[in-house]
C-alpha positions as CSV (number, residue, x, y, z in Angstrom):
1,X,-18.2,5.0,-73.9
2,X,-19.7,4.5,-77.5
3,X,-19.3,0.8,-78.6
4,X,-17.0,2.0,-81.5
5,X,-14.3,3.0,-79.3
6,X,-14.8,-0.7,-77.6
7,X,-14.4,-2.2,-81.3
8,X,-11.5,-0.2,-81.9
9,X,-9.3,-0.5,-78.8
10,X,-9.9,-4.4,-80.2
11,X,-8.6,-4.1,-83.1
12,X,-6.1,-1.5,-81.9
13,X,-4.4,-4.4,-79.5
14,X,-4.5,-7.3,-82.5
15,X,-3.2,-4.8,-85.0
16,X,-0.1,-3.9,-82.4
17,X,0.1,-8.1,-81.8
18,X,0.4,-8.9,-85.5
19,X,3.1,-6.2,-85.4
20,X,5.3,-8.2,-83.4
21,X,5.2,-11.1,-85.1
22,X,5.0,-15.1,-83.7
23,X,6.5,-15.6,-80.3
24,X,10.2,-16.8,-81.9
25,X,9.6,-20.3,-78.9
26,X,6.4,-21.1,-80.3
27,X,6.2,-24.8,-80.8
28,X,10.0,-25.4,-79.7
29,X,9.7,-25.2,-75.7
30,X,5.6,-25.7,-75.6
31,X,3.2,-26.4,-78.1
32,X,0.2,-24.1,-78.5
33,X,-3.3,-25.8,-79.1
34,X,-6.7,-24.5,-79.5
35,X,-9.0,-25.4,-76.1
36,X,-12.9,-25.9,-77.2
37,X,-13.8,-26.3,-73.2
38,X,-12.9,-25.4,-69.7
39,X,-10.7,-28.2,-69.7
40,X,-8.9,-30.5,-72.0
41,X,-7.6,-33.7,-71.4
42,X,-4.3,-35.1,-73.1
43,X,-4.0,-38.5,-73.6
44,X,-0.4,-40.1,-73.4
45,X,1.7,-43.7,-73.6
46,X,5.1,-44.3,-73.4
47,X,5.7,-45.3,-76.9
48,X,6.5,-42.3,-79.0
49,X,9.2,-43.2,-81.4
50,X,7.7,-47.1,-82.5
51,X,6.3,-48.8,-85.5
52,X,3.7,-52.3,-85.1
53,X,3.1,-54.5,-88.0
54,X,-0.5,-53.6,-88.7
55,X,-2.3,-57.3,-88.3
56,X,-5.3,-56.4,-86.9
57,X,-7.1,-53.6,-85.5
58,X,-5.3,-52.5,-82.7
59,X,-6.5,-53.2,-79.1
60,X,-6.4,-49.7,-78.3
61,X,-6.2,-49.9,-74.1
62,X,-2.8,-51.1,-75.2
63,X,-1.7,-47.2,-76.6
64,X,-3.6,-45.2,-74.1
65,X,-3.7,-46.0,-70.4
66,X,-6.5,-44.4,-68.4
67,X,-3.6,-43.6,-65.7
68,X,-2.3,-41.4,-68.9
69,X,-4.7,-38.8,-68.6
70,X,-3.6,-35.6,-68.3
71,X,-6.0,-32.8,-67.9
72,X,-5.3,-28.8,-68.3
73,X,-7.5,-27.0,-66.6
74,X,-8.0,-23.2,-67.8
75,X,-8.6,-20.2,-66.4
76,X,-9.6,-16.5,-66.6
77,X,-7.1,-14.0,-66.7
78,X,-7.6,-10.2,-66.0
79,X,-5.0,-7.5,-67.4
80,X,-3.8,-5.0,-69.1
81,X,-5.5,-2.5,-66.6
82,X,-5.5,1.0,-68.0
83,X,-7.3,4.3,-66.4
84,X,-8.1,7.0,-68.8
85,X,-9.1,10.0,-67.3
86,X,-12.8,11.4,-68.2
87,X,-12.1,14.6,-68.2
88,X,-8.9,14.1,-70.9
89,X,-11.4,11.8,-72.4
90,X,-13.9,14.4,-73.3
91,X,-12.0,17.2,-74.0
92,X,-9.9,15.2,-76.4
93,X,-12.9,14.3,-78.7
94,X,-12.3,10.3,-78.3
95,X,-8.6,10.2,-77.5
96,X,-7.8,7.9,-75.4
97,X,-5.1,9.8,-74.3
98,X,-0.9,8.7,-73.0
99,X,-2.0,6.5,-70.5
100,X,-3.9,4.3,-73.2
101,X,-0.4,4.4,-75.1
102,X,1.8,3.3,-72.5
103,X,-0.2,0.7,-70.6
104,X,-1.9,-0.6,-74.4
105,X,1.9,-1.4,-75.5
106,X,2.7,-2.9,-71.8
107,X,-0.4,-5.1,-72.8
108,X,0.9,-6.3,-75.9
109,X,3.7,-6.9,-74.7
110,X,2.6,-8.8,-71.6
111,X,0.5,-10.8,-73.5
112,X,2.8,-11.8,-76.4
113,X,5.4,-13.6,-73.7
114,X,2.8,-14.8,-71.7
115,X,3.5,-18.5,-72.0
116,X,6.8,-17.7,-70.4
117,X,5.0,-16.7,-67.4
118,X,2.9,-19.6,-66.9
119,X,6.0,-22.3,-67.8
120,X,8.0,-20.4,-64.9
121,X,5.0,-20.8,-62.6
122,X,5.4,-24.5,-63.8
123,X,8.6,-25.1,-63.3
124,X,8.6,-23.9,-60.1
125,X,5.9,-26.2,-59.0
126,X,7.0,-29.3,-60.5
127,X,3.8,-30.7,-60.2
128,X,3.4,-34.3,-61.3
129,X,3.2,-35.3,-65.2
130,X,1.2,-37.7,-67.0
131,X,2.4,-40.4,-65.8
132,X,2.0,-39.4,-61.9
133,X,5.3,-38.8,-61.5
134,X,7.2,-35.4,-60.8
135,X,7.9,-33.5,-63.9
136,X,11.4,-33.2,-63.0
137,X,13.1,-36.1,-61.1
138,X,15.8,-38.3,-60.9
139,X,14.0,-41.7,-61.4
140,X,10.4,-42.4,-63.1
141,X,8.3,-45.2,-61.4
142,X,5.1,-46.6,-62.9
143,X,3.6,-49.7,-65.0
144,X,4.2,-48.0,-68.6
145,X,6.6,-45.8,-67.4
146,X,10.0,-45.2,-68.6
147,X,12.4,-44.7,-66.3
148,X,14.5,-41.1,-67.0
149,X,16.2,-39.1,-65.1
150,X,15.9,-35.3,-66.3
151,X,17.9,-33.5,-63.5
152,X,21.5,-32.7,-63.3
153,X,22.9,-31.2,-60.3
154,X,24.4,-28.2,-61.4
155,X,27.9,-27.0,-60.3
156,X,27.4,-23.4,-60.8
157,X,27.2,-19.9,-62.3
158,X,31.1,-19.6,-63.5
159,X,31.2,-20.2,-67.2
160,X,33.3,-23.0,-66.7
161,X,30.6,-24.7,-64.3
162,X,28.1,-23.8,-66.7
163,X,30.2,-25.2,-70.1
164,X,30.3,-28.7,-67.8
165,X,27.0,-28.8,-66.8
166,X,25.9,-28.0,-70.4
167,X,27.9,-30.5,-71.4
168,X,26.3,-33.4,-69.0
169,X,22.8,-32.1,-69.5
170,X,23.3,-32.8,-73.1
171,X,24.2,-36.4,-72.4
172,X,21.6,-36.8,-70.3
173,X,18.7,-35.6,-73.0
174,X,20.4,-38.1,-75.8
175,X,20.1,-40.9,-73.1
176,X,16.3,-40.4,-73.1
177,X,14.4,-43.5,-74.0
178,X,10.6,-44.1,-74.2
179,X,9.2,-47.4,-72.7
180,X,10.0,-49.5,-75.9
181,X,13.4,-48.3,-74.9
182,X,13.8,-46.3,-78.3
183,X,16.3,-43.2,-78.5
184,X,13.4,-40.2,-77.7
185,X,15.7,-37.2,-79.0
186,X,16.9,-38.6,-82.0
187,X,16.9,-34.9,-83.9
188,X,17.7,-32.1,-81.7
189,X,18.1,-28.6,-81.7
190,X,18.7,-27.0,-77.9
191,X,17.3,-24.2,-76.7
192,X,18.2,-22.8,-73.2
193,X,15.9,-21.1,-71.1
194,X,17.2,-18.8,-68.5
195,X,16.8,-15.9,-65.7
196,X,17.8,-12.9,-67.3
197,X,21.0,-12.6,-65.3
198,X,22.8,-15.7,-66.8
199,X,22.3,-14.3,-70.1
200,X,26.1,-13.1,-70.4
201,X,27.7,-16.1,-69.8
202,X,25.8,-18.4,-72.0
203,X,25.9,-16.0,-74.6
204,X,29.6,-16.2,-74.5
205,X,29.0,-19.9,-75.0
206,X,27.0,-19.9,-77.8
207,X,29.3,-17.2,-80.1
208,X,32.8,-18.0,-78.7
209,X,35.3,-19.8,-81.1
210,X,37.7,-20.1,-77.9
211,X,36.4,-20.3,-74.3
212,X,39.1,-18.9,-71.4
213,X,39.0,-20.9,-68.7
214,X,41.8,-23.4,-67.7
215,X,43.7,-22.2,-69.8
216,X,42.5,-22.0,-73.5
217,X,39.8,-24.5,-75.1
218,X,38.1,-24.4,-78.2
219,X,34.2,-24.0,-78.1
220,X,32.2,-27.2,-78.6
221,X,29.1,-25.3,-77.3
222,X,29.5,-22.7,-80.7
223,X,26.5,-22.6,-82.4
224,X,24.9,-25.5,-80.8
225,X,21.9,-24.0,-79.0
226,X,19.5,-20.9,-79.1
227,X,19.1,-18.9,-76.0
228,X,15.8,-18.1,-74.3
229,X,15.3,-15.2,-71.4
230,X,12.4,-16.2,-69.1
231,X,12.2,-12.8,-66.8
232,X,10.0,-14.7,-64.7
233,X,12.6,-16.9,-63.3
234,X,13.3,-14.4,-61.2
235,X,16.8,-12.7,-60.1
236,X,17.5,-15.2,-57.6
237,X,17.3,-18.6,-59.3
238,X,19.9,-19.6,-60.4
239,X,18.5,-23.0,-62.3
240,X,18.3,-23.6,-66.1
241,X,16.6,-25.5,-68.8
242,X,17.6,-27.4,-71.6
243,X,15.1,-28.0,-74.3
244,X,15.4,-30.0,-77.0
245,X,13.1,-27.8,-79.2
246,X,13.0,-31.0,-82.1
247,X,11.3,-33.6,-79.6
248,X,8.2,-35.0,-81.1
249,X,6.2,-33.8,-78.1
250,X,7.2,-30.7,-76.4
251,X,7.5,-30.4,-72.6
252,X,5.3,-28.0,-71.9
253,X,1.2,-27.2,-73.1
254,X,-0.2,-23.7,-74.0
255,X,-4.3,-23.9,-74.5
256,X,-6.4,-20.7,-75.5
257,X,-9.9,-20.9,-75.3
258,X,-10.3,-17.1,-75.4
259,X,-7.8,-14.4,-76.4
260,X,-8.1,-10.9,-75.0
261,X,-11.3,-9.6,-75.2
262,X,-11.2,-5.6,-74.7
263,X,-13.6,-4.1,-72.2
264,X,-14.9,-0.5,-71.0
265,X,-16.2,0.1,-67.5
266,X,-17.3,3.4,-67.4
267,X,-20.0,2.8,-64.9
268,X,-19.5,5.1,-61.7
269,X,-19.9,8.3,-62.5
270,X,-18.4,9.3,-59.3
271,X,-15.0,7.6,-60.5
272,X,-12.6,9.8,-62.5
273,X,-11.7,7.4,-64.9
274,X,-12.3,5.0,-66.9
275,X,-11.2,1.3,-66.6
276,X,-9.8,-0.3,-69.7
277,X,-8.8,-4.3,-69.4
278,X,-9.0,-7.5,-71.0
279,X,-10.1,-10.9,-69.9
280,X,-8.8,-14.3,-71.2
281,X,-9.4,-17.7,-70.9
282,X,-6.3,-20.4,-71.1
283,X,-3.4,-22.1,-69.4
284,X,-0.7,-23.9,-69.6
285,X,0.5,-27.4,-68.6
286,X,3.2,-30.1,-68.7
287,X,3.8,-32.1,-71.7
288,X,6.6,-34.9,-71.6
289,X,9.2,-34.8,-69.6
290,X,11.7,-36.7,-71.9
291,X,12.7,-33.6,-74.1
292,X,14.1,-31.0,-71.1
293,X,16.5,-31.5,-68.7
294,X,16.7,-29.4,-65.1
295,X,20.1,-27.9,-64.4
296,X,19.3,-27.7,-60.7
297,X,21.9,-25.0,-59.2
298,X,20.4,-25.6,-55.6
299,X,22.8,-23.4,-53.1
300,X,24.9,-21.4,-55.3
């Protein structure tokens, strides 16, 4: 396949990106950075809301504690897999053909929600955070470390269960203090993230003026919080996220080193088609933990 086809199946796929526009959760559940290596490594302290009388030059090993390393390793990523058949191909004078269509749009859209993918596989994992500690837990131990708890034990899936656990999940975020013991959410502005099937009921909760249940009560949830789908929370899970999309560090990472590079492999000529994909080089990772709170619905 000539190179100019390559080139334009490029552009093709960034045109169709810029299309949709910026990811609307950009920089309010994870912050995107630019990654110059395989790897980058984060450096944290507890202190993220305090002010020192400048003296002196600071002893830095006071701010950053080597146990406060954090390192996001990134990978390569294969997809947006498309076969176009030679023989359409040829007859077709260069187009690509419907397959191209439908699996280049597929692509676009894959890519453009990507971080959501990666924070699901995250959350699921609840690997440790900076401080060596699980991302989500009920107590934080460690010298630097400040002790939150940023898991409420959910009640259910009824909107009433869901209006009281929104409810104590919002206490528990404005509880949040760093190791100075400063307020960490001091501006807020919640998002929810959510499987796909919950979507109903918080959406009642977040247009309602009056909420049914036990008898009538006005909505103090109007208003108050934006709603995000992550489809890969899967049907089954039943947990939820609140995000406090203000925090001054965001809970969760998302470093590009490469975006999607196009490529043609047309080599067999025994093969009917021809293999359109794209390789990438990123990840994601956690951020703090202070700004998010873990509605754990474990067993309903």
């Amino acid at each position: 396949m000539d190179n100019s086809v390559i080139l334009g199946i490029n552009a093709d796929f960034y045109k169709r990106l810029h299309e949709k526009g910026e990811f609307p959760f950009k920089n309010k559940i994870y912050t995107e950075v630019p990654s110059k290596s395989s790897y980058q490594d984060y450096l944290f302290n507890g202190n993220y809301r305090g002010f020192d009388e400048w003296t002196a030059v600071p002893t830095w090993s006071n701010y950053y504690n080597k146990d406060f390393k954090y390192t996001i390793s990134n990978k390569k990523w294969i997809s947006g897999i498309i076969a176009v058949d030679k023989m359409d191909y040829r007859n077709s004078k260069g187009n690509l053909g419907p397959n191209y269509e439908l699996g280049m749009q597929q692509a676009v859209d894959f890519w453009y929600e990507y971080p959501l993918n990666l924070i699901a596989a995250l959350c699921d994992a609840n690997g440790n955070a900076y401080d060596g500690n699980p991302f989500f837990a009920n107590s934080r131990t460690g010298t630097g470390v400040a002790n939150v708890d940023n898991i409420v034990s959910g009640t259910g899936t009824k909107l009433a269960q869901i209006y009281t656990d929104m409810n104590n999940a919002i206490d528990q975020m404005l509880g949040m203090v760093d190791t100075n013991g400063n307020a960490f959410n001091v501006s807020t502005h919640y998002v929810v993230m959510i499987p796909g099937h919950l979507y109903s009921k918080f959406n009642t909760l977040a247009v309602s003026d009056t909420l049914y249940i036990s008898g009538t009560l006005s909505n103090s949830l109007k208003g108050l919080f934006d709603i995000c789908i992550n489809p890969y929370l899967g049907s089954s899970d039943n947990d939820w996220y609140l995000i406090n999309a203000n925090a001054p560090v965001k809970p969760f990472i998302y470093q590009i080193n490469k975006e999607p590079e196009w490529i043609v492999d047309d080599s067999n000529p025994a093969d009917p088609y021809i293999h359109v994909f794209s390789t990438s080089y990123c990840n994601a990772g956690y951020g703090v933990p202070y700004g998010i709170v873990l509605v754990s619905n474990t067993g309903y």
